[in-house]
MARLUM-659609 format. One record per residue: residue in three letters; x, y, z of N, C-alpha, C in turn. Coordinates in steps of 0.05 Angstrom, whole numbers, plus 5000, padded with zeros to 4 digits. Example, Ala and Ser with C-alpha at 12.3 -4.5 7.8 and 13.67 -1.06 7.14 Angstrom:
// residues 2
<atom><residuo>ALA</residuo><n_xx>5264</n_xx><n_yy>4886</n_yy><n_zz>5156</n_zz><ca_xx>5246</ca_xx><ca_yy>4910</ca_yy><ca_zz>5156</ca_zz><c_xx>5264</c_xx><c_yy>4934</c_yy><c_zz>5156</c_zz></atom>
<atom><residuo>SER</residuo><n_xx>5257</n_xx><n_yy>4955</n_yy><n_zz>5142</n_zz><ca_xx>5273</ca_xx><ca_yy>4979</ca_yy><ca_zz>5143</ca_zz><c_xx>5258</c_xx><c_yy>5001</c_yy><c_zz>5157</c_zz></atom>
This chain:
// residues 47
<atom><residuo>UNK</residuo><n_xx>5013</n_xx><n_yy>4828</n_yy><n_zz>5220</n_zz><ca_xx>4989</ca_xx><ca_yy>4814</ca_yy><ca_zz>5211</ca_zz><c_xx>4967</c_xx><c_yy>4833</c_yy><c_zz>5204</c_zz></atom>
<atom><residuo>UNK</residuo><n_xx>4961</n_xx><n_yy>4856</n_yy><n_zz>5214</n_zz><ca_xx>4942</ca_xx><ca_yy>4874</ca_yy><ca_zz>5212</ca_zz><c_xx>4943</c_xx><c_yy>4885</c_yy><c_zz>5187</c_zz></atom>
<atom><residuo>UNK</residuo><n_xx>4966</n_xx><n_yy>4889</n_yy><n_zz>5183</n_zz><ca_xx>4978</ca_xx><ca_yy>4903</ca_yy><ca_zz>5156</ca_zz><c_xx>4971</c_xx><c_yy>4886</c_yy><c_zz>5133</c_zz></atom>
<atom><residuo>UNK</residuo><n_xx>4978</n_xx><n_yy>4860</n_yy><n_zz>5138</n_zz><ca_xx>4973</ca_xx><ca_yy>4833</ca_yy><ca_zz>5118</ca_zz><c_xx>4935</c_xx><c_yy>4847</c_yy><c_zz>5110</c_zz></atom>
<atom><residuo>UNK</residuo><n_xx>4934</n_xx><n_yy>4843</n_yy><n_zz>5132</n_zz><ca_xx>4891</ca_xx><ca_yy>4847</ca_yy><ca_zz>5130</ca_zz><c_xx>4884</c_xx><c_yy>4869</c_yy><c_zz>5113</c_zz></atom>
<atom><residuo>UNK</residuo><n_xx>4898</n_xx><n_yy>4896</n_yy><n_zz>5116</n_zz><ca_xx>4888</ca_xx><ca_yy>4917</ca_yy><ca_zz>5108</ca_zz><c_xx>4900</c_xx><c_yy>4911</c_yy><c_zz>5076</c_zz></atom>
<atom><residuo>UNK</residuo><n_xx>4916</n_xx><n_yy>4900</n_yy><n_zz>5070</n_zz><ca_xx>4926</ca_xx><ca_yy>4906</ca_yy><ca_zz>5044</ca_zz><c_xx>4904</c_xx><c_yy>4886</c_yy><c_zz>5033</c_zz></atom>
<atom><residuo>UNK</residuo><n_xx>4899</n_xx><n_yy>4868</n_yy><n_zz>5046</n_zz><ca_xx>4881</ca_xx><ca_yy>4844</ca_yy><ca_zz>5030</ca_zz><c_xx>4850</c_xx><c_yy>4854</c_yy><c_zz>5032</c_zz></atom>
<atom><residuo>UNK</residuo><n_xx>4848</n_xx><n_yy>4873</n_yy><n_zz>5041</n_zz><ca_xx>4819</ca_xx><ca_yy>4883</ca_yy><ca_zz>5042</ca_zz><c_xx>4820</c_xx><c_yy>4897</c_yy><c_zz>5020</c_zz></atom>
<atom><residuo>UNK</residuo><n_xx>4838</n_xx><n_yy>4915</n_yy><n_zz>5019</n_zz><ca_xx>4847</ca_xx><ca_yy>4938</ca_yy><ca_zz>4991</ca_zz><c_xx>4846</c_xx><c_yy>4921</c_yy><c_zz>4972</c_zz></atom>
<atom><residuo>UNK</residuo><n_xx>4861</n_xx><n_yy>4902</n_yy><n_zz>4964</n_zz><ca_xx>4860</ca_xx><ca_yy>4883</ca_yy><ca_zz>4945</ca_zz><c_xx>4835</c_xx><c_yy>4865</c_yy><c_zz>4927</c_zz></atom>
<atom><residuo>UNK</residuo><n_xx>4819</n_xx><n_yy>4862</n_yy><n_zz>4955</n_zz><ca_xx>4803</ca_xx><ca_yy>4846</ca_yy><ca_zz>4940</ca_zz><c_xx>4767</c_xx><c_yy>4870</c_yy><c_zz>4946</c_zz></atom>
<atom><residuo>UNK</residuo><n_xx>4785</n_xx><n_yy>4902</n_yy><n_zz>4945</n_zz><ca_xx>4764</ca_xx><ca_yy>4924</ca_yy><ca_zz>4937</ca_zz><c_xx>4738</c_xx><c_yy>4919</c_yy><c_zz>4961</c_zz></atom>
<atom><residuo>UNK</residuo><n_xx>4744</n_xx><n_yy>4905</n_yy><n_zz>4981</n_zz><ca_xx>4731</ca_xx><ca_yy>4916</ca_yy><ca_zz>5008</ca_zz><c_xx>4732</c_xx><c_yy>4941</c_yy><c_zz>5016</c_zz></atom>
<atom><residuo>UNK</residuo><n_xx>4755</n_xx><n_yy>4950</n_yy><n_zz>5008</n_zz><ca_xx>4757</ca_xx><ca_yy>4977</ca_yy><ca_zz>5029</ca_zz><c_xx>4777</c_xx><c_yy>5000</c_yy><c_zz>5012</c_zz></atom>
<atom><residuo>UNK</residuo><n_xx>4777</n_xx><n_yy>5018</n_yy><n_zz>5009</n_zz><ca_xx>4789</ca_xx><ca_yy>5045</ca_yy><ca_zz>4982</ca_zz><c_xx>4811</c_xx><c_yy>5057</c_yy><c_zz>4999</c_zz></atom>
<atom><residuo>UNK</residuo><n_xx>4831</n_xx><n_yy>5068</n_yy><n_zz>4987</n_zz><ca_xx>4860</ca_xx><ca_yy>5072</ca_yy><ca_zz>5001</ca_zz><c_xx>4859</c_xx><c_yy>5089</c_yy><c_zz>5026</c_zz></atom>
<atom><residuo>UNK</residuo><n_xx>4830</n_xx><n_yy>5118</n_yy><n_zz>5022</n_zz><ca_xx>4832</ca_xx><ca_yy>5127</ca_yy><ca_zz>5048</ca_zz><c_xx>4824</c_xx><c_yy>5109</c_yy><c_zz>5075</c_zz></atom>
<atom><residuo>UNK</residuo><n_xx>4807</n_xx><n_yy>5093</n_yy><n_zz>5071</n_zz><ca_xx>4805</ca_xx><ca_yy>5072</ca_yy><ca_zz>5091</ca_zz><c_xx>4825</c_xx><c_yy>5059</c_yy><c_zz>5101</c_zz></atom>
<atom><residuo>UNK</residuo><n_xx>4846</n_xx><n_yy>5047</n_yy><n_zz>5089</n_zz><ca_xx>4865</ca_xx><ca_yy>5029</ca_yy><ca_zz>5094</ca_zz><c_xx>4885</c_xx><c_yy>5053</c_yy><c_zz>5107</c_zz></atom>
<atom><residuo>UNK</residuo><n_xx>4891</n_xx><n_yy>5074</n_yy><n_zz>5089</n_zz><ca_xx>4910</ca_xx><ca_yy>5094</ca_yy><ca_zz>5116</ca_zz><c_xx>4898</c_xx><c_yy>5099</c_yy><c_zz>5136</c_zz></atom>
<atom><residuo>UNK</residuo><n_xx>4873</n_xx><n_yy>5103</n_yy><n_zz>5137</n_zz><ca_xx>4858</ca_xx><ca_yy>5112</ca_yy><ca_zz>5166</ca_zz><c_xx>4869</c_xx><c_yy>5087</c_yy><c_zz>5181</c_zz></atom>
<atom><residuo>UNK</residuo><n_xx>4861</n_xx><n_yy>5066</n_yy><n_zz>5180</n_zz><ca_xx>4870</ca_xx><ca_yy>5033</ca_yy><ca_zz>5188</ca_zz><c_xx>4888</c_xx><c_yy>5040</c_yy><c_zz>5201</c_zz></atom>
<atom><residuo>UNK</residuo><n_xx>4913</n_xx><n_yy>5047</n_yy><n_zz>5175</n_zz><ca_xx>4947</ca_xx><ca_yy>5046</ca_yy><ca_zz>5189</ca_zz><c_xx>4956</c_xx><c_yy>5071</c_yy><c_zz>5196</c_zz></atom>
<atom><residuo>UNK</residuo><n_xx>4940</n_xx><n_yy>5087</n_yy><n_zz>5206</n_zz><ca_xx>4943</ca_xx><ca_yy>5119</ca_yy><ca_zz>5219</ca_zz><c_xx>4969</c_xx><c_yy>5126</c_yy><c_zz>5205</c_zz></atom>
<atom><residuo>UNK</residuo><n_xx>4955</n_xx><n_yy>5131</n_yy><n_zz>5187</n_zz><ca_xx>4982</ca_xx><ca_yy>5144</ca_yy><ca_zz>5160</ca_zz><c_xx>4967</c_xx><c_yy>5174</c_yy><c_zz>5148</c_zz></atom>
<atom><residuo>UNK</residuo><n_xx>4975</n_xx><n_yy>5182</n_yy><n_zz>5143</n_zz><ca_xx>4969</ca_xx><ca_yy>5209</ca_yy><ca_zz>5123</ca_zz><c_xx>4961</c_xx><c_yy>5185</c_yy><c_zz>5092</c_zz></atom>
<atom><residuo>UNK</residuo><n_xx>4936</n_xx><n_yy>5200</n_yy><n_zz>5077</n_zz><ca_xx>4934</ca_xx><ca_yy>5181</ca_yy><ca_zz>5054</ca_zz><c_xx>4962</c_xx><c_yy>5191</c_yy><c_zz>5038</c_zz></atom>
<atom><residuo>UNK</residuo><n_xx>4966</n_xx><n_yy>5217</n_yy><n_zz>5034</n_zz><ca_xx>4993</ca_xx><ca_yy>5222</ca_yy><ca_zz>5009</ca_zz><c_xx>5018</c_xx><c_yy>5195</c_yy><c_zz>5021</c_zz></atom>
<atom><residuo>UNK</residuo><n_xx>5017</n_xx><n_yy>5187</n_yy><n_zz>5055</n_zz><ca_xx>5041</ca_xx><ca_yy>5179</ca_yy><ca_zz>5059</ca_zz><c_xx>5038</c_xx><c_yy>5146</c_yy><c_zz>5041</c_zz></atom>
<atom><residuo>UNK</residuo><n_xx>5006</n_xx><n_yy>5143</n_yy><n_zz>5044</n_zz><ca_xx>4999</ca_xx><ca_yy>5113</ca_yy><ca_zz>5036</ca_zz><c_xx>4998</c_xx><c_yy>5110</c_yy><c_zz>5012</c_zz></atom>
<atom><residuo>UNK</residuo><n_xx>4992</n_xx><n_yy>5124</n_yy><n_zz>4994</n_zz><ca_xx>4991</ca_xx><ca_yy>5129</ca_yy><ca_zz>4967</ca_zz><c_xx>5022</c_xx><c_yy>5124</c_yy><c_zz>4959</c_zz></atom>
<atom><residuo>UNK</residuo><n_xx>5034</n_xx><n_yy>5137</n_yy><n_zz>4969</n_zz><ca_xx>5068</ca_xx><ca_yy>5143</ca_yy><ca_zz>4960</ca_zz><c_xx>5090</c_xx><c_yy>5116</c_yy><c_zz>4964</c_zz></atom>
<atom><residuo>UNK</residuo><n_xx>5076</n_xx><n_yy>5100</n_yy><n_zz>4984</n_zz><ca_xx>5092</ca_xx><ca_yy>5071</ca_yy><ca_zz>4993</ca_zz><c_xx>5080</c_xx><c_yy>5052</c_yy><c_zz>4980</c_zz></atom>
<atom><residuo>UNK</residuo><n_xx>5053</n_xx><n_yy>5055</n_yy><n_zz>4980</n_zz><ca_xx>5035</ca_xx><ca_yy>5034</ca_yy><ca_zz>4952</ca_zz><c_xx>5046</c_xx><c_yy>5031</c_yy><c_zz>4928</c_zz></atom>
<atom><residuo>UNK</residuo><n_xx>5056</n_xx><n_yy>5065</n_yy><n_zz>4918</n_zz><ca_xx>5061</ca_xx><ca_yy>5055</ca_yy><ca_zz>4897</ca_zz><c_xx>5101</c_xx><c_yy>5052</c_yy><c_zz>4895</c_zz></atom>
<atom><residuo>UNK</residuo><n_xx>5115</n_xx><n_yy>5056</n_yy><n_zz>4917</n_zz><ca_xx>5141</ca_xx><ca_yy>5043</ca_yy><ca_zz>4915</ca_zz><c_xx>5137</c_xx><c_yy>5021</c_yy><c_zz>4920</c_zz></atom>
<atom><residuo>UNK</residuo><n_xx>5120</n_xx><n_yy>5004</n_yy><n_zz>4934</n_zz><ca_xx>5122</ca_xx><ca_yy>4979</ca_yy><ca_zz>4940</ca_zz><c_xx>5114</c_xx><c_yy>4966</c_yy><c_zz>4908</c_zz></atom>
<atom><residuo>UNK</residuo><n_xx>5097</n_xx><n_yy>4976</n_yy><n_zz>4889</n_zz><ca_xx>5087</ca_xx><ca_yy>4964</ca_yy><ca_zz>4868</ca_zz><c_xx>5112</c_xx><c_yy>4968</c_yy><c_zz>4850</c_zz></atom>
<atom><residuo>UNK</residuo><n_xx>5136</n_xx><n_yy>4984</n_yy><n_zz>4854</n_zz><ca_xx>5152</ca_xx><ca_yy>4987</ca_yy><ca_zz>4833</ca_zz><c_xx>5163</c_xx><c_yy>4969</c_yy><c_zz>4830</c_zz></atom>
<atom><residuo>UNK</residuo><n_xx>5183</n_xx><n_yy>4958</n_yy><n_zz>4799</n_zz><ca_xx>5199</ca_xx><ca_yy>4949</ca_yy><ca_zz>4794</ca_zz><c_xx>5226</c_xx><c_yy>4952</c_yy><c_zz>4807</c_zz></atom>
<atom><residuo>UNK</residuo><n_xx>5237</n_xx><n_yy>4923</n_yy><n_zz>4813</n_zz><ca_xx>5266</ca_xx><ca_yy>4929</ca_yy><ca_zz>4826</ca_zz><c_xx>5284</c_xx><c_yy>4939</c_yy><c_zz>4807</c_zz></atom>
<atom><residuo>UNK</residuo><n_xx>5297</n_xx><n_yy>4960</n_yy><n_zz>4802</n_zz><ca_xx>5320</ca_xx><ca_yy>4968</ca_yy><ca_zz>4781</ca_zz><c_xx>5342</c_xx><c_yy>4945</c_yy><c_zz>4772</c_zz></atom>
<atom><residuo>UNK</residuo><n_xx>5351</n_xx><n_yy>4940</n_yy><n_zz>4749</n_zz><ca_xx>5366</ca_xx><ca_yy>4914</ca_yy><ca_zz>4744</ca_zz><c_xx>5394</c_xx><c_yy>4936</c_yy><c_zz>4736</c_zz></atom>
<atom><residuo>UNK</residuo><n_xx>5411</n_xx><n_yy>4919</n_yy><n_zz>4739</n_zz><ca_xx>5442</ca_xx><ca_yy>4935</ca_yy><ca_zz>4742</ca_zz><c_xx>5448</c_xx><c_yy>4916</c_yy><c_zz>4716</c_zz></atom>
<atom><residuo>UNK</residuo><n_xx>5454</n_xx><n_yy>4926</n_yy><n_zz>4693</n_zz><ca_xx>5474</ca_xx><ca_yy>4917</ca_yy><ca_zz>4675</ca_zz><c_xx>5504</c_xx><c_yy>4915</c_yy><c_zz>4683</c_zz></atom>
<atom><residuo>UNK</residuo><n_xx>5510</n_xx><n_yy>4888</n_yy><n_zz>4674</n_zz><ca_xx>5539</ca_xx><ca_yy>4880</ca_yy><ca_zz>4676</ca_zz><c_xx>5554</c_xx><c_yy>4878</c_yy><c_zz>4654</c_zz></atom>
């Protein structure tokens, strides 16, 4: 649930990415780096 909060703070630009890793006691490169896998496209497999 906390995690829910921090992303929705980031989201609606309450709070800037070093904030939200400080939040989730992350390194920012670690938060930066899962932000943006989580934002990727799933790969589609041709059949």
């Amino acid at each position: 649930l906390f995690t829910q909060l921090v992303y929705r703070a980031l989201a609606e630009d309450l709070i800037g990415e070093s904030k939200a890793a400080e939040l989730l006691r992350m390194p920012q490169a670690d938060f930066h780096a899962q932000r943006n896998m989580d934002r990727a496209e799933p790969a589609t497999v041709d059949q």
